[in-house]
Structure formats: structure tokens, C-alpha cells
BATORSE-827369 format. One record per atom (N, C-alpha, C): x, y, z; residue number from 1. Coordinates in pm, whole numbers, plus 50000, padded with zeros to 5 digits. Example, Ala and Ser with C-alpha at 12.3 -4.5 7.8 and 13.67 -1.06 7.14 Angstrom:
BEGIN
{X: 51319&Y: 49431&Z: 50780&resi: 1}
{X: 51230&Y: 49550&Z: 50780&resi: 1}
{X: 51320&Y: 49670&Z: 50780&resi: 1}
{X: 51285&Y: 49775&Z: 50708&resi: 2}
{X: 51367&Y: 49894&Z: 50714&resi: 2}
{X: 51290&Y: 50003&Z: 50787&resi: 2}
REM end
This chain:
BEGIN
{X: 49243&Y: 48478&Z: 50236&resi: 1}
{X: 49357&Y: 48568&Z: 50240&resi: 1}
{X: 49333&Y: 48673&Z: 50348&resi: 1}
{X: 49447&Y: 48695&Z: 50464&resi: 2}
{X: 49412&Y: 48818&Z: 50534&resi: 2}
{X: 49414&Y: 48953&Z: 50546&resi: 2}
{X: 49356&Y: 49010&Z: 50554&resi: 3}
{X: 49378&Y: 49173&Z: 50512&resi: 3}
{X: 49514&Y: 49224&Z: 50517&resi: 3}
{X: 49566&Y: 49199&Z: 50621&resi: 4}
{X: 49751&Y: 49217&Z: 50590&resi: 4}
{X: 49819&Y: 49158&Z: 50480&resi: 4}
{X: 49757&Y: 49035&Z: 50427&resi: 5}
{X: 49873&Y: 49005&Z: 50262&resi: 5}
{X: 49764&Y: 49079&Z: 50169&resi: 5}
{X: 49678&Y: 49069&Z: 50181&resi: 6}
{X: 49575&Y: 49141&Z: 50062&resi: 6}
{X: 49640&Y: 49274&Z: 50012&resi: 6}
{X: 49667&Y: 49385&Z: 50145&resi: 7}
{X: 49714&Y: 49507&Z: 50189&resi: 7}
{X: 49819&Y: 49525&Z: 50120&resi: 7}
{X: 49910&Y: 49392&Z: 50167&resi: 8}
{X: 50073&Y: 49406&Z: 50133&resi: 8}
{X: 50068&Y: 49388&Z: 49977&resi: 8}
{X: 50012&Y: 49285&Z: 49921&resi: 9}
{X: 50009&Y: 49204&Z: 49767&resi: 9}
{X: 49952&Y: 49374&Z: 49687&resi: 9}
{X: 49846&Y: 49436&Z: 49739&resi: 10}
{X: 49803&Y: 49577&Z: 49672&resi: 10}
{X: 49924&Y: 49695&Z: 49668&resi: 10}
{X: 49990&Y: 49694&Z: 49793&resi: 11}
{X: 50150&Y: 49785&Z: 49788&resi: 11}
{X: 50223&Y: 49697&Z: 49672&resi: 11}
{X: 50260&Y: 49599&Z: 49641&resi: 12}
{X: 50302&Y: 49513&Z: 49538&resi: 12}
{X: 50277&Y: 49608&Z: 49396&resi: 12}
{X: 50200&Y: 49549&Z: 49365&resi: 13}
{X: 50094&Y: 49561&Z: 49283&resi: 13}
{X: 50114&Y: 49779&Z: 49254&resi: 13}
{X: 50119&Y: 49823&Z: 49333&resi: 14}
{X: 50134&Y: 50049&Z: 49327&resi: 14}
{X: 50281&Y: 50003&Z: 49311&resi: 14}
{X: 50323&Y: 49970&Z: 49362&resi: 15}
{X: 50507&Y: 49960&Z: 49295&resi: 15}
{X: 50566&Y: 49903&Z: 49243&resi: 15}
{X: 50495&Y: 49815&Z: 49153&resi: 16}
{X: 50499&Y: 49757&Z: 49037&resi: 16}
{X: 50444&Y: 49852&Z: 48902&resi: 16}
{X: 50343&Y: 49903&Z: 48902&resi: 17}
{X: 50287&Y: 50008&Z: 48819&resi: 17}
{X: 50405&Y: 50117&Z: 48816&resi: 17}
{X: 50431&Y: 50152&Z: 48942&resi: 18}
{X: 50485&Y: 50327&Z: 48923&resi: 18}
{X: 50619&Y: 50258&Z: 48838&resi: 18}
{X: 50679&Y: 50138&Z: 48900&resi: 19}
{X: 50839&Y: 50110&Z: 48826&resi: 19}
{X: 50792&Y: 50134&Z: 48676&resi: 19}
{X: 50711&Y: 50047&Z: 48646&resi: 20}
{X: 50668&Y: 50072&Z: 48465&resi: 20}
{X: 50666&Y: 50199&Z: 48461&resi: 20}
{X: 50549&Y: 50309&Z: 48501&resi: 21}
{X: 50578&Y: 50460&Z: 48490&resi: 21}
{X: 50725&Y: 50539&Z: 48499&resi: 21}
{X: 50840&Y: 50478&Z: 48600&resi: 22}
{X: 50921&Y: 50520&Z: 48621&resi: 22}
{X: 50887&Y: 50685&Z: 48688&resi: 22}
{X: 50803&Y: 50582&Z: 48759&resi: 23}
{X: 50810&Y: 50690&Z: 48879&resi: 23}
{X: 50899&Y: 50672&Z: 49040&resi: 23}
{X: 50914&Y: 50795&Z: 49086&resi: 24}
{X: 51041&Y: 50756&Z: 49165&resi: 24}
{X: 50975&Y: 50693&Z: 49316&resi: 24}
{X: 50892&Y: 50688&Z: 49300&resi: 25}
{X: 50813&Y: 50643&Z: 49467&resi: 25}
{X: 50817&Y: 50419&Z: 49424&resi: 25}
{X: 50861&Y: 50420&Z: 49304&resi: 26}
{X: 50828&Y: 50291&Z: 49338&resi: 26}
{X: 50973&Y: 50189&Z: 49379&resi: 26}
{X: 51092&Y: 50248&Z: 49411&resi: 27}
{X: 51164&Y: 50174&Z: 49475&resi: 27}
{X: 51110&Y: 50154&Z: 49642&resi: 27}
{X: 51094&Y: 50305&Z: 49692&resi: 28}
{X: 51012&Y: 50299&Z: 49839&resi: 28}
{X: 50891&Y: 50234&Z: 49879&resi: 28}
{X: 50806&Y: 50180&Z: 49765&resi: 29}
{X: 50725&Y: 50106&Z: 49776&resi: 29}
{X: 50724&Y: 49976&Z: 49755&resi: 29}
{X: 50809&Y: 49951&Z: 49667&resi: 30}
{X: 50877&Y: 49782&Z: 49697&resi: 30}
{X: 50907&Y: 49777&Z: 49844&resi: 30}
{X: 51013&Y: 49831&Z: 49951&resi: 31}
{X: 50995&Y: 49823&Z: 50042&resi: 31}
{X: 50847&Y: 49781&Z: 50151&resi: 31}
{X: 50780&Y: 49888&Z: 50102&resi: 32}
{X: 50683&Y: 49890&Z: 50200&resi: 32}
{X: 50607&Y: 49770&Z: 50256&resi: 32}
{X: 50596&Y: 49725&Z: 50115&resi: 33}
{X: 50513&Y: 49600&Z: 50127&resi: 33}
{X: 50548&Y: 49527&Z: 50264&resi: 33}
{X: 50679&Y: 49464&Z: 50253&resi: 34}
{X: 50770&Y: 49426&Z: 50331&resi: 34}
{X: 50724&Y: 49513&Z: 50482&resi: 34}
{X: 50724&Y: 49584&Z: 50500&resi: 35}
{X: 50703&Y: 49635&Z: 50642&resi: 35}
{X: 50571&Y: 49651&Z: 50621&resi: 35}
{X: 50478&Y: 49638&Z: 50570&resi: 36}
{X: 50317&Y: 49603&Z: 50592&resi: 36}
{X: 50312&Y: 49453&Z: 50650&resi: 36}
{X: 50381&Y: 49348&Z: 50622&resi: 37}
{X: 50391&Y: 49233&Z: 50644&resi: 37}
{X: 50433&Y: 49177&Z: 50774&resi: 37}
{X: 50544&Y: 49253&Z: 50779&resi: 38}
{X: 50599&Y: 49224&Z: 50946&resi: 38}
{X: 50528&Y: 49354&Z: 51080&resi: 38}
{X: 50462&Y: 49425&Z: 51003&resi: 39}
{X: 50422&Y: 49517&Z: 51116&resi: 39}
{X: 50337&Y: 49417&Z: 51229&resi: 39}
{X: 50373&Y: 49448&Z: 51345&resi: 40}
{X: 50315&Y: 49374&Z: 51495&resi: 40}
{X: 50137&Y: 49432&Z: 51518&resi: 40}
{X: 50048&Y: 49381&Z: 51603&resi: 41}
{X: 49970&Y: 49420&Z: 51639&resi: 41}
{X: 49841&Y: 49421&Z: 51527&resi: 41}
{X: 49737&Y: 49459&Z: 51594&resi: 42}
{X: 49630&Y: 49490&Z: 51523&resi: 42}
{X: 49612&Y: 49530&Z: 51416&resi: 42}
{X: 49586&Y: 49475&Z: 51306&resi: 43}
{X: 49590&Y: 49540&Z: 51178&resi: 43}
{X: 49506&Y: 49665&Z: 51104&resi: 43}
{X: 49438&Y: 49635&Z: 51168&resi: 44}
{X: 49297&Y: 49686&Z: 51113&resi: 44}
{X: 49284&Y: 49837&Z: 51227&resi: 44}
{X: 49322&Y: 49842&Z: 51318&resi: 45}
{X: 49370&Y: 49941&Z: 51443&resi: 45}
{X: 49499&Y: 50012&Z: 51364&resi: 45}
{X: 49582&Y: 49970&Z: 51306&resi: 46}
{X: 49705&Y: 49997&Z: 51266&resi: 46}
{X: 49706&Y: 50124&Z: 51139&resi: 46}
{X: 49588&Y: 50040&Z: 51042&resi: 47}
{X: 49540&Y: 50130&Z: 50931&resi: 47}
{X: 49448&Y: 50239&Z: 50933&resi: 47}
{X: 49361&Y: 50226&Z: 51079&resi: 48}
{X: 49267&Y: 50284&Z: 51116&resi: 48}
{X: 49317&Y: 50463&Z: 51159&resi: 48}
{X: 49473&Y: 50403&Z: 51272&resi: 49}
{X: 49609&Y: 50509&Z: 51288&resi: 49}
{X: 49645&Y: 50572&Z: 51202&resi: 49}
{X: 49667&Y: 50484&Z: 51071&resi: 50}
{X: 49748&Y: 50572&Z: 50983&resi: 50}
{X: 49869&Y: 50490&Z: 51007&resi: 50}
{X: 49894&Y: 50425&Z: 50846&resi: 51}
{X: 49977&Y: 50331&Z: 50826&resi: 51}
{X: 50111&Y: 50433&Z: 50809&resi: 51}
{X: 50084&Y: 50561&Z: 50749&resi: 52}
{X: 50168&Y: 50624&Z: 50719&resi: 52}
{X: 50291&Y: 50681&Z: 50912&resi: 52}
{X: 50250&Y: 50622&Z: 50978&resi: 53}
{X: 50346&Y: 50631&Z: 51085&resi: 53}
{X: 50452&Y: 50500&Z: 51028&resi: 53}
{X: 50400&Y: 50432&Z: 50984&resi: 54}
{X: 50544&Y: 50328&Z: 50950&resi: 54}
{X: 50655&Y: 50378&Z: 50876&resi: 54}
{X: 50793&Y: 50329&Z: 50844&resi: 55}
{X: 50864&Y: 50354&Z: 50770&resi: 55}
{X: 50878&Y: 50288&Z: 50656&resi: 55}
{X: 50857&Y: 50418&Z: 50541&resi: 56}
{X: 50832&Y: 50371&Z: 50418&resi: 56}
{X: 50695&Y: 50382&Z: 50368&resi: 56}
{X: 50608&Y: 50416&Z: 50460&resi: 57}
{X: 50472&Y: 50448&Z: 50382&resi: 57}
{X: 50415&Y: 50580&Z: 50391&resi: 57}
{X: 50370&Y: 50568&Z: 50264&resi: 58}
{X: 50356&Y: 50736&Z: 50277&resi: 58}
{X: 50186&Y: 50724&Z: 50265&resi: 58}
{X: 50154&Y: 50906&Z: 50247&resi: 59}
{X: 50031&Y: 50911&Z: 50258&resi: 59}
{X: 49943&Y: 50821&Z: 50125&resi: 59}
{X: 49999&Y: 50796&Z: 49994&resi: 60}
{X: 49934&Y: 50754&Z: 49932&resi: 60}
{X: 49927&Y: 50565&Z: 49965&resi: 60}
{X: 49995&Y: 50565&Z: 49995&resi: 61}
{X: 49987&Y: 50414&Z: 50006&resi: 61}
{X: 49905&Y: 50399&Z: 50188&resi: 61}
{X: 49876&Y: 50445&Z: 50246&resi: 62}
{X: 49833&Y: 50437&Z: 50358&resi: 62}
{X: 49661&Y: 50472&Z: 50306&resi: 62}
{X: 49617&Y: 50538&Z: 50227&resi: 63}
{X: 49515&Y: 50559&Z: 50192&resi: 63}
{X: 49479&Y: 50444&Z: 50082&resi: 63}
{X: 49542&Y: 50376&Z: 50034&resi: 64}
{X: 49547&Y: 50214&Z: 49931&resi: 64}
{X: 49521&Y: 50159&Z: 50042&resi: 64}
{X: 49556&Y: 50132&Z: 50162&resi: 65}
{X: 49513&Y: 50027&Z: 50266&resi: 65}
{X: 49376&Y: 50056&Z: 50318&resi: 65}
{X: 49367&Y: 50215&Z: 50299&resi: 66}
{X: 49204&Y: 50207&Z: 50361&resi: 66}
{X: 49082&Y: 50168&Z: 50252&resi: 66}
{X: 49145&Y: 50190&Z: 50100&resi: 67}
{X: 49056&Y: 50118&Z: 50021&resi: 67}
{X: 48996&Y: 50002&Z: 50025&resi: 67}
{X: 49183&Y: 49947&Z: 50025&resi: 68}
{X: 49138&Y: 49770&Z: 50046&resi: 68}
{X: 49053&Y: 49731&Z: 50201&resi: 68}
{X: 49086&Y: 49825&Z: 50306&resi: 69}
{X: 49018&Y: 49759&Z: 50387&resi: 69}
{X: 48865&Y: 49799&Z: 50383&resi: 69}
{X: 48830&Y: 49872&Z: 50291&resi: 70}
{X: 48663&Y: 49902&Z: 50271&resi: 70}
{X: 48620&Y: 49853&Z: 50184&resi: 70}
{X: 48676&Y: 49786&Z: 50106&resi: 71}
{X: 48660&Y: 49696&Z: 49944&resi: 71}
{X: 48646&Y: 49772&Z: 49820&resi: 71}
{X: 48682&Y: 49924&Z: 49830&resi: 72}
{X: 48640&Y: 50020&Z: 49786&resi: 72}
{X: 48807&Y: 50038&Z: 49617&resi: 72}
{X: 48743&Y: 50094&Z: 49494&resi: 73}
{X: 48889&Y: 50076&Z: 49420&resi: 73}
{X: 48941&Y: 50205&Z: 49530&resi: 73}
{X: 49127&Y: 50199&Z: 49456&resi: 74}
{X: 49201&Y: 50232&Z: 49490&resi: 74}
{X: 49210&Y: 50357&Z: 49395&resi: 74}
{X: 49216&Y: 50482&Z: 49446&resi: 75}
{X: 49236&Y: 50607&Z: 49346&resi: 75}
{X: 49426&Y: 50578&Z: 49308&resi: 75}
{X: 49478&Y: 50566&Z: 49373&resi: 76}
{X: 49647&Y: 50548&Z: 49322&resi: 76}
{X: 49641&Y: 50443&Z: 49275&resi: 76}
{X: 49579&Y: 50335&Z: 49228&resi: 77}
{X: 49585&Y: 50222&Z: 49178&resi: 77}
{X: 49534&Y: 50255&Z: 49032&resi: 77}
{X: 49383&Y: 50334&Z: 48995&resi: 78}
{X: 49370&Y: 50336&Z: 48905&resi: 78}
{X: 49421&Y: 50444&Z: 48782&resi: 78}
{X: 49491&Y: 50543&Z: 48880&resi: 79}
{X: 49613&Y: 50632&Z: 48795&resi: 79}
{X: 49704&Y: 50546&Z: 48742&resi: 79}
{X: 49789&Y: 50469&Z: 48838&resi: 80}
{X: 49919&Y: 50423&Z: 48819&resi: 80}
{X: 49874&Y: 50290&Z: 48695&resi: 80}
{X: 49785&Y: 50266&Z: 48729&resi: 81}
{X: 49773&Y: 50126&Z: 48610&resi: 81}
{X: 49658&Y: 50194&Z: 48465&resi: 81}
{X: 49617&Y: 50344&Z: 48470&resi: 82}
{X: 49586&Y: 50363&Z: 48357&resi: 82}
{X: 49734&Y: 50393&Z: 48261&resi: 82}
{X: 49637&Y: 50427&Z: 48130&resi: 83}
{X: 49768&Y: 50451&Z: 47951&resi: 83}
{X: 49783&Y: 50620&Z: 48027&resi: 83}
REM end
């Protein structure tokens, strides 16, 4: 799997949680995924930038990509999917 669907499937995955929370960031993060996927160029250069220049990603989900790209957990992952 390449770090760009890994990346994207983990944005999945934060806006899937927040919808259960009914929190309001997870319609904008259904998006995101989607533009993690088609973003052009270097990936790993891209996240390195700061994903949060894209549209639709914000600072927390741009910091979920630097998890996954360090193999490291995700601090917004393990809020959004704790009781």
C-alpha cells in the first residue's frame, strides 16, 4: 500500500469517527481524503510542506499524515475513536 492511500484510508477512518461523534469537521474531512488522493507531485515533499496548504485540510489532519508517515499513533485518531 502507498503512503498516499495509507494517508488517504487514515483521513477516512478521522471522518468516520468524528461523523459518529457528530462532530462538525467530519463532513470536511470526508472530502479531504479525496484531495489527498488526487494531489500531484511528491508525496512525502508534500506532507513534509504541510498538507494543510491543500483545500480541505486542516491543521489536524495534516499532522495525521505526519504520523502515518513516521509510523507513529495518531493523537486525533486516538481522541476521536476513544468512549
Amino acid at each position: 500500500m502507498t503512503t498516499r492511500r495509507k494517508v488517504s484510508q487514515e483521513v477516512g477512518r478521522a471522518a468516520f469517527a468524528a461523523e459518529l461523534k457528530d462532530d462538525p469537521r467530519a463532513k470536511a474531512w470526508t472530502g479531504a481524503g479525496w484531495t489527498i488522493s488526487q494531489a500531484e507531485g511528491d508525496f512525502a515533499a508534500l506532507v513534509e510542506a504541510g498538507l494543510d496548504s491543500l483545500p480541505g485540510i486542516d491543521k489536524d489532519l495534516a499532522d495525521l499524515a505526519l504520523s502515518v508517515m513516521s509510523g507513529e499513533p495518531s493523537s486525533l485518531l486516538l481522541e476521536l475513536e476513544s468512549d
